[in-house]
N, C-alpha and C positions, 0 to 999 in steps of 0.2 A: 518487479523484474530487476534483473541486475544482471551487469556487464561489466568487463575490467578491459582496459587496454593500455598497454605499453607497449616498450623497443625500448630495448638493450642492445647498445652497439657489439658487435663479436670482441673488439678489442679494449673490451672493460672486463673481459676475461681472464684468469690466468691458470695456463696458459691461453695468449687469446685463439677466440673461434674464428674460421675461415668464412663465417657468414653472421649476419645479424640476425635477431630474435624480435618479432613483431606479433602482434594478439591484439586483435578485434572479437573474441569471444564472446557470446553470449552465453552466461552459466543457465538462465532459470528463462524460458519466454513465459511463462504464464504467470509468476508475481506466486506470492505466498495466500493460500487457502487456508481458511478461517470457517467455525462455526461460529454463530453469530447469536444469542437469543438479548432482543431489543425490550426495550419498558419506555414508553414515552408519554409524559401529558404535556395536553394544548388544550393554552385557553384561546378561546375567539372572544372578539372586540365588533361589534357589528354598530359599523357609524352611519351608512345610510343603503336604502335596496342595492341590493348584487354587487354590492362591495362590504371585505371585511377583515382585518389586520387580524393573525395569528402571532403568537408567543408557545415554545416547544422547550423543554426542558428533558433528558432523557438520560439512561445509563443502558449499556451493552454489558454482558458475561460474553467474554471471545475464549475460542481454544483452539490451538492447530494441531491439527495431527500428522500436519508435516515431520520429515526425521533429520536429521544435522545431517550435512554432505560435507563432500572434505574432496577436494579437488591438488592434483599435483601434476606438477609439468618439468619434464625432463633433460636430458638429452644426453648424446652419447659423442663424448669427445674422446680419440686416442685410447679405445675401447676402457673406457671410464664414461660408468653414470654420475651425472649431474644432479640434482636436483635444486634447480634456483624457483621454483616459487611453489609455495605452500598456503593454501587457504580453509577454511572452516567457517561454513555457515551454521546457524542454528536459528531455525526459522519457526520454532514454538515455543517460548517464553521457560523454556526447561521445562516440558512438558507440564505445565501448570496453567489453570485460566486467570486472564487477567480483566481489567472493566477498562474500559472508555465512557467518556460522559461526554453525552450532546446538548447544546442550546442551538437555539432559531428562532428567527419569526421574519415575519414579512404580508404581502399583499395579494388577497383575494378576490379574482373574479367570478361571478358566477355568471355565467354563458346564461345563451337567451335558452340553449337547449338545457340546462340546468346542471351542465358540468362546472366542473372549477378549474381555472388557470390559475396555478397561483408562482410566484416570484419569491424565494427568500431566502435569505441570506442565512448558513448555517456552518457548526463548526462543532469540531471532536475533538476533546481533549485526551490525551492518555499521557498517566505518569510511566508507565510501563515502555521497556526497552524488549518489545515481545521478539525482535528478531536482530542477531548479533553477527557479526563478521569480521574476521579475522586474518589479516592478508600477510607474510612472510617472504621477500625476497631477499638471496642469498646469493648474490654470486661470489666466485672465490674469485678471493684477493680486493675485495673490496667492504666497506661495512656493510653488515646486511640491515635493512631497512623494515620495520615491523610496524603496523598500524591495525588499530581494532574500530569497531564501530556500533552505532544501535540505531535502530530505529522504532521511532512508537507511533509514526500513525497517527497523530494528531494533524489536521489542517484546517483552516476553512474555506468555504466554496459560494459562491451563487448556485441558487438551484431553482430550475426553471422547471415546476409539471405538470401536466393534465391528469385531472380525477375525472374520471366516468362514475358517476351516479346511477343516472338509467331514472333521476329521478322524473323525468318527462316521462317515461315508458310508465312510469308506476302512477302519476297522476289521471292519464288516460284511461289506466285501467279503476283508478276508482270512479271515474266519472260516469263511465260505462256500469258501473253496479248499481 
């Protein structure tokens, strides 16, 4: 998700404006969409009953099929348009797929009912600048200000989840045969 905010005062204008320029905008509430196809292996470490240390190694293929937006903002002084700021996203790696590579591991429970809680610490690398931005302010009579950016979506995280097995349901049922 991504948001810009500024204030430009009216009188950093020339000729200056009779009011000032403020933006709390939100360009994107939903974040950049991705397809995603994952490859992971994990070894387990089993050191004694219903506990047991995992190790996770993995690579992603990502593609967005999101399209580059281009955003402009106005205004109308002394019937003369302005235009002080100009932006460009491109939120799919130039239509191209890129990788991420994941590691992890961490600590496994197994429940009396035979699920898994597990705890583990994981992270995503990417060399890839999948999505670029481009922000342009201009106002007259002053230098205009130009700054570009990337992001790739690497971080690391704690990750806390429960796995339903159902392997109690399936024991039951063979005891029953």
């Amino acid at each position: 998700m991504r948001d810009i905010r500024y204030y430009i005062p009216g009188a950093d204008f020339n000729p200056p404006l009779s009011y000032d320029i403020r933006s709390y905008k939100t360009f994107d509430k939903f974040g950049v969409v991705f397809f995603r196809i994952p490859f992971f292996i994990e070894r387990r470490f089993f050191k004694k009953p219903g506990v047991y240390w995992n190790v996770q190694a993995g690579v992603s293929l990502l593609y967005s099929f999101m399209n580059e937006e281009i955003y402009e903002s106005w205004i109308v002084e002394n019937n003369r348009s302005i235009r002080y700021l100009y932006s460009i996203f491109t939120p799919n790696n130039n239509q191209k797929p890129w990788l991420n590579y994941h590691i992890g591991g961490g600590l496994n429970l197994i429940l009396k009912n035979k699920d898994i809680f597990r705890i583990n610490l994981v992270g995503e690398l990417s060399f890839t600048k999948f999505f670029r931005g481009y922000y342009s302010f201009e106002v007259p009579g002053k230098p205009s200000i130009k700054f570009d950016y990337g992001v790739t979506g690497s971080y690391v995280a704690l990750e806390a989840s429960y796995i339903r097995t159902k392997a109690k349901q399936k024991f039951k049922q063979l005891k029953l045969q």
